[in-house]
C-alpha positions as CSV (number, residue, x, y, z in Angstrom):
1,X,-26.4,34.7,123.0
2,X,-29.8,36.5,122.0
3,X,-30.7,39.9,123.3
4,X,-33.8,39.2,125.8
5,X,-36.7,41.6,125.5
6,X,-36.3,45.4,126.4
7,X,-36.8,46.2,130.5
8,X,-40.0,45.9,131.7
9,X,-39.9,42.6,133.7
10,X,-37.6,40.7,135.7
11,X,-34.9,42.3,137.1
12,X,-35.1,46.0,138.4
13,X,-32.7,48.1,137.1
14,X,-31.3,51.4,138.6
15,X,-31.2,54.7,137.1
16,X,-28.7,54.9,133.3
17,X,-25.3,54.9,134.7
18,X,-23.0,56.0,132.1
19,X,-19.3,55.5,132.5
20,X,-16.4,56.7,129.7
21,X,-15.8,53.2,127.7
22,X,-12.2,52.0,127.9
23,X,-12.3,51.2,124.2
24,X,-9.3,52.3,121.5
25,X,-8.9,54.9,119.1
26,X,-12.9,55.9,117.4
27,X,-13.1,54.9,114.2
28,X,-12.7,58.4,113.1
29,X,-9.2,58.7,114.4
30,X,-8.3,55.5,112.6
31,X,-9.7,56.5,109.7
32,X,-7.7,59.8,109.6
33,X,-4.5,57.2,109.9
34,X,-5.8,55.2,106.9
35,X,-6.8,57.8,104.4
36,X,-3.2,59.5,105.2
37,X,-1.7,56.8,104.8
38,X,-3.4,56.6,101.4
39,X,-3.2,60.1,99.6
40,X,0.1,60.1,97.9
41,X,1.2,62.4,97.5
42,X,-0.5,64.4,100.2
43,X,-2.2,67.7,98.6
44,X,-1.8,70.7,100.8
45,X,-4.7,72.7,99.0
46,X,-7.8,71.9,97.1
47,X,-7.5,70.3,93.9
48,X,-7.7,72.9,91.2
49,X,-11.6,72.9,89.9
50,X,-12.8,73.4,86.5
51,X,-16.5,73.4,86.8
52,X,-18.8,70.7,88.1
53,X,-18.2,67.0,87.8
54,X,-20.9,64.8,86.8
55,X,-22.3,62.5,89.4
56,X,-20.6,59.6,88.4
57,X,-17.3,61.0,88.3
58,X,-15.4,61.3,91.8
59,X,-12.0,63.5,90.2
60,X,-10.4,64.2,87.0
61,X,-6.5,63.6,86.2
62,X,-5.8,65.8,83.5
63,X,-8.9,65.5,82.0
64,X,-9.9,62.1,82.7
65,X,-12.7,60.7,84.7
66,X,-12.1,58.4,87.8
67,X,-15.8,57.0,88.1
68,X,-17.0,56.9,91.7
69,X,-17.3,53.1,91.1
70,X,-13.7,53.0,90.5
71,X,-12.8,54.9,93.6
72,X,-15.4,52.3,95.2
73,X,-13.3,49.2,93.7
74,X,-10.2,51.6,95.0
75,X,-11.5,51.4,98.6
76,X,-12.4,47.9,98.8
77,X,-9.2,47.0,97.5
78,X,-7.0,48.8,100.5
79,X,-10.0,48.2,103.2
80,X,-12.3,45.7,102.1
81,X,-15.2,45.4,103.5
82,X,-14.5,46.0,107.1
83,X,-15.7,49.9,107.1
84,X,-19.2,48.1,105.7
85,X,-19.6,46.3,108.7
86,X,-18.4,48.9,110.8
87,X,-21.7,51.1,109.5
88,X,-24.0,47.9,109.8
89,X,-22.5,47.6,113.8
90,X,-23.5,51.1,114.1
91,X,-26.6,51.1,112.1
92,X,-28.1,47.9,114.5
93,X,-26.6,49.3,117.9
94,X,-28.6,52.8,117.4
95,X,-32.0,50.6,116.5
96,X,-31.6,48.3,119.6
97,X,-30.7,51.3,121.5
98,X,-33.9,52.8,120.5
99,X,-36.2,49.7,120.8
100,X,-34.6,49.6,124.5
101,X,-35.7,53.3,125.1
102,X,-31.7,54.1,125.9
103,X,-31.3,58.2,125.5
104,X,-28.0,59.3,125.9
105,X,-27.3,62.6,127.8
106,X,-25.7,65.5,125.7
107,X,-23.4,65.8,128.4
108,X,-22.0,62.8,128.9
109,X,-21.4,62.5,124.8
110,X,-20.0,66.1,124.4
111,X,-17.4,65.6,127.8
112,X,-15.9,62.3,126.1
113,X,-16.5,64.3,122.8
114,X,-13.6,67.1,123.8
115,X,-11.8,64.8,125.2
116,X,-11.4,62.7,122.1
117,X,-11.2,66.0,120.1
118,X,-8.0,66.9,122.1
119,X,-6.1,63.6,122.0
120,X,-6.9,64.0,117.4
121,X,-5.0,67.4,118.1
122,X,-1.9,66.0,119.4
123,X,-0.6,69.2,120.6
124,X,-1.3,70.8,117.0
125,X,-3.5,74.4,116.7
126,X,-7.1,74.6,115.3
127,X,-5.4,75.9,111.8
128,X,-2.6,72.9,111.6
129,X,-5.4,70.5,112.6
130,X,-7.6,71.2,110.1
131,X,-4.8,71.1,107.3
132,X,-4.2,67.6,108.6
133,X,-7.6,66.6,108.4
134,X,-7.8,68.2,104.6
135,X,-4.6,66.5,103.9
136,X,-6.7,63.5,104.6
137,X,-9.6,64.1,102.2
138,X,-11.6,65.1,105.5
139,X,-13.5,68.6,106.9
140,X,-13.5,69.4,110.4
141,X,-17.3,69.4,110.1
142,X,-17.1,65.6,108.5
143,X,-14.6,64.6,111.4
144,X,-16.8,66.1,114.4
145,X,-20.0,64.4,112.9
146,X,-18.5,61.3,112.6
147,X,-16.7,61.5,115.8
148,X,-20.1,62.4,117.6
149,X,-21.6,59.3,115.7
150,X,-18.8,57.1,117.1
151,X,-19.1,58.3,120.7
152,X,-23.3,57.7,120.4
153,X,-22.5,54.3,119.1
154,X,-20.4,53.4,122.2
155,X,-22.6,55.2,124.8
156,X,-25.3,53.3,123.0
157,X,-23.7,49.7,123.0
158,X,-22.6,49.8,126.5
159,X,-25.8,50.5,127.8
160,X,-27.0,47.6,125.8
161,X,-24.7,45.4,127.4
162,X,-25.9,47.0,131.0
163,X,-29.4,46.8,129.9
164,X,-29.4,42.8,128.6
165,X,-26.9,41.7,131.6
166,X,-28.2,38.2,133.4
167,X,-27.1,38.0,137.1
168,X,-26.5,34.3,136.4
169,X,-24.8,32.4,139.6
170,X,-21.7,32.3,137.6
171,X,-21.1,35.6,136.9
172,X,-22.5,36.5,140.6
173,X,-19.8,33.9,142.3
174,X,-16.7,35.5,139.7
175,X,-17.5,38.8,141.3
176,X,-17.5,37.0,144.8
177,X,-14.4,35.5,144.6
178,X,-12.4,38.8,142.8
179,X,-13.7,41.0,146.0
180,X,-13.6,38.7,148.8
181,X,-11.2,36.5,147.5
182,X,-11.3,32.1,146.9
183,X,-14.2,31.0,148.1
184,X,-14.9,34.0,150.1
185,X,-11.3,33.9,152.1
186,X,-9.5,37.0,152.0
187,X,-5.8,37.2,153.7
188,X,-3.4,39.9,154.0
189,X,0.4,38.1,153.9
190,X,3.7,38.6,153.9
191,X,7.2,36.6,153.5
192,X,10.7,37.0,153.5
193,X,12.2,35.2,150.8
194,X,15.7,34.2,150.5
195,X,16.6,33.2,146.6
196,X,19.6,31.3,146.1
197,X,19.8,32.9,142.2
198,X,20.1,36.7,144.4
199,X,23.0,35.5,146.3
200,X,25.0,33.9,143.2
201,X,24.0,37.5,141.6
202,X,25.6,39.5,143.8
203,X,28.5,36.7,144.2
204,X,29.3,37.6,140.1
205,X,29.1,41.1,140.1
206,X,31.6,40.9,143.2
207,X,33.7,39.6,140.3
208,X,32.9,35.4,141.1
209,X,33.5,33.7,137.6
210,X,30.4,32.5,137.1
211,X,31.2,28.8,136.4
212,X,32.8,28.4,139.7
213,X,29.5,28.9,141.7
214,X,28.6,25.7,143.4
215,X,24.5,25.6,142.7
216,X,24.3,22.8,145.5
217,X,26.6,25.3,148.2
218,X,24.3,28.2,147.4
219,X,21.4,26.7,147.7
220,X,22.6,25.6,151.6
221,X,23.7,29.3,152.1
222,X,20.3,30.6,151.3
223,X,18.1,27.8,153.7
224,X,20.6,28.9,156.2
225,X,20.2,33.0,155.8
226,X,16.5,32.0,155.9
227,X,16.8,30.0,159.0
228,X,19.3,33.1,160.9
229,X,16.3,34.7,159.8
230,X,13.6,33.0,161.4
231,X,15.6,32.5,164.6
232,X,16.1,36.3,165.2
233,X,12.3,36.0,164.3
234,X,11.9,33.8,167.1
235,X,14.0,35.8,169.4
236,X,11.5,38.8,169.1
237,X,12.8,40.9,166.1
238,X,10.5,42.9,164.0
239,X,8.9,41.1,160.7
240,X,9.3,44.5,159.0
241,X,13.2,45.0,159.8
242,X,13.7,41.2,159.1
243,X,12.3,42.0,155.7
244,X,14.5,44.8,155.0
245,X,17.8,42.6,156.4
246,X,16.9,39.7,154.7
247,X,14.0,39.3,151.8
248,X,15.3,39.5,148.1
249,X,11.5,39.7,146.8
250,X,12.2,43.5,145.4
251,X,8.1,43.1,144.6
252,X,7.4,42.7,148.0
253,X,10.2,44.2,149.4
254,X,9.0,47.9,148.7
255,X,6.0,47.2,151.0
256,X,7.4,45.5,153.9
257,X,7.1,42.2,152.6
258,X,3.6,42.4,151.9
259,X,2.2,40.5,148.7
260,X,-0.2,42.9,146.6
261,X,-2.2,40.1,145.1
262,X,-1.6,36.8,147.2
263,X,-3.4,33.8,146.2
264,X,-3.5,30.2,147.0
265,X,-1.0,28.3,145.0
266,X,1.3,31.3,144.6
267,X,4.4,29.7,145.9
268,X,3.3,26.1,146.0
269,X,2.1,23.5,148.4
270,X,3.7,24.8,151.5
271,X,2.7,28.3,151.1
272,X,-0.1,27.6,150.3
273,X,-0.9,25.1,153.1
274,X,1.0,27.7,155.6
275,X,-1.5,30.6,155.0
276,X,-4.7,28.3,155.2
277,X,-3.4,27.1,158.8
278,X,-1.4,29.7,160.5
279,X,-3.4,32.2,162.9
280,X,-3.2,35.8,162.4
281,X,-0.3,37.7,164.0
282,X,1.7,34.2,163.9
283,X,4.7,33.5,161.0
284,X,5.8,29.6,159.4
285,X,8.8,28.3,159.8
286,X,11.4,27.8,157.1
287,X,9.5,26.9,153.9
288,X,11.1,25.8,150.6
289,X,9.4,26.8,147.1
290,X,10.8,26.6,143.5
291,X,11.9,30.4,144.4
292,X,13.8,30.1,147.8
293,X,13.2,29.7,151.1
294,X,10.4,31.7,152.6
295,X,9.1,33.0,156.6
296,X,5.7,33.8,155.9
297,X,3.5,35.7,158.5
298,X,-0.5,35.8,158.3
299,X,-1.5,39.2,158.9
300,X,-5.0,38.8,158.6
301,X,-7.7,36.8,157.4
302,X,-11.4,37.2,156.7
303,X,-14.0,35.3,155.7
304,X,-17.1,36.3,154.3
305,X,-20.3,34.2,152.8
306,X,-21.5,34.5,149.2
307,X,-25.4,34.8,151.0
308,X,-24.2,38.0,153.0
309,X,-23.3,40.2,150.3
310,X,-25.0,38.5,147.0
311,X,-27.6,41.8,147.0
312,X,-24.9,44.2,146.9
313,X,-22.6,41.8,144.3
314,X,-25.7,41.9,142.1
315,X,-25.9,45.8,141.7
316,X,-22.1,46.1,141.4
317,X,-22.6,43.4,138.4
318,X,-25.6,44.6,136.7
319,X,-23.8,48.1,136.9
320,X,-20.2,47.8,136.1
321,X,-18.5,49.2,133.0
322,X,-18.9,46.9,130.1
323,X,-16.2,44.4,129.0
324,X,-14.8,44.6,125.5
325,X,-16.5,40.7,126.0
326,X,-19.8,41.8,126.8
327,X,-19.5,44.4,123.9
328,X,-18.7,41.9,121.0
329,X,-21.4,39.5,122.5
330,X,-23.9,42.2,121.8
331,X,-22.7,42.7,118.6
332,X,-22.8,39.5,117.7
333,X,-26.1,38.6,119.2
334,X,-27.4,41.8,116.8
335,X,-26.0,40.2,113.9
336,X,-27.5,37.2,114.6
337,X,-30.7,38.4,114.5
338,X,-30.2,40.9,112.1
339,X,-31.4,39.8,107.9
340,X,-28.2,41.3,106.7
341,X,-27.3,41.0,103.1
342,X,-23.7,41.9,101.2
343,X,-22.8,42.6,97.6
């Protein structure tokens, strides 16, 4: 993937929509983990200082030099070179941003900002926090500049990927099909669902020795509570209350028998072929699946064509919050063009 050319042709974009990136801990935080983990012991105050080191020496021990190259050799050794790359990312995201003309407001930087700046606290004062941060070879002015520079670089990356997004038919008909469900069919269902493993359940912790459970009886008890089911059913009872009497879905169960997140193939062949044929307001008969024996009803169903609601699918695409996907592509597509050289 290549970056195409900042905006100025083609598609037209709406106004910088910034959302709060779902991304993990900043790099700031995790570095706080690391160079903890690494100071050992941890030293509570300042090292004692006798006069100016000379610039290639990081510390003295008692009198002798540890040369920053050694503490350079020292930090490769425990991180590599994975905090490198980590200023190169940063380094190429705020230069694309730029090229693109992306300016981030202060205010949506300094809300995540104290919000990132509360979870480092952990429930610890301004005093204690800045001991743990010293503890960790860090100032609070070193770990709010970096922090800001962390936040920036995010901002700035996921209004690269909004910026450089293609509304290819692809992406467009992924969007269809996740709001208006498979191939633009949307149905409301629910079952009742008798499970023969439920009833031998409740048979062992009525104090049935488990190896005396006939599989092939229980599996004739639980068609038959499914078909006392669906003959009250026919009778006139109430879906809901038959639910409550009957199902053993405890998923389902909690919302009348209603399936959050149906879709075809769910419960096999039958289901399947039950929801695509039944008329709404109408319920199967008896149907068997690997998981019981189901009565499903067909609340609703409606369709909706791809050409009816492509303009609005192609603004909620252009404009929705970046996938950790779409970020790495960037990246990666920066790197690729990028002449980047390593020691």
């Amino acid at each position: 993937m290549r970056l195409p050319p900042p905006p100025g042709e083609g598609y037209s974009r709406s106004p910088l929509h910034l959302s709060q990136p779902t991304m993990k801990l900043p790099h700031t935080c995790l570095l706080i983990c690391l160079f903890s983990a690494l100071v050992t012991p941890v030293f509570a105050q300042d090292a004692k200082k006798s006069g100016p080191l000379p610039p290639e020496v990081a510390a003295k021990v008692d009198g002798k030099p540890i040369s920053k190259a050694d503490y350079q050799d020292y930090l490769y050794q425990s991180l590599g070179k994975r905090p490198l790359h980590q200023l190169i990312d940063r380094r190429l995201v705020i230069a694309a941003g730029e090229t693109y003309g992306i300016v981030i407001p202060v205010t949506a930087l300094q809300a995540i900002f104290d919000e990132r700046v509360l979870q480092a606290h952990q429930g610890r004062g301004e005093k204690q926090f800045e001991v743990s941060l010293r503890d960790a070879g860090l100032s609070l002015e070193l770990f709010e500049a970096n922090l800001r520079k962390d936040i920036l670089q995010e901002l700035t990356l996921d209004e690269l990927v909004r910026q450089t997004r293609v509304p290819t038919d692809t992406r467009i008909h992924k969007a269809f099909e996740a709001k208006f469900g498979a191939d633009g069919v949307r149905v409301e269902v629910r079952h009742i669902l008798v499970m023969p493993h439920f009833l031998r359940a409740n048979m062992i912790k009525a104090g049935v020795d488990a190896r005396s459970i006939d599989q092939d009886k229980l599996m004739v008890d639980a068609e038959r509570l499914a078909g006392e089911c669906h003959e009250k059913l026919l009778t006139g009872a109430d879906f809901k209350a038959m639910v409550q009497e009957y199902s053993h879905d405890q998923v389902s169960l909690r919302s009348e028998g209603l399936l959050p997140s149906y879709r075809p193939g769910l419960y096999g062949p039958a289901f399947t072929n039950a929801v695509a044929t039944l008329e709404p307001g109408s319920f199967s008969d008896v149907l068997k699946s690997g998981a019981g024996f189901h009565v499903v009803l067909l609340e609703s169903r409606t369709v909706t064509k791809l050409e009816d609601v492509r303009f609005e699918l192609t603004e909620e695409v252009m404009n929705a919050a970046p996938t950790w996907q779409e970020r790495e592509e960037v990246l990666s597509s920066l790197r690729a063009a990028a002449d980047i050289q390593l020691w």
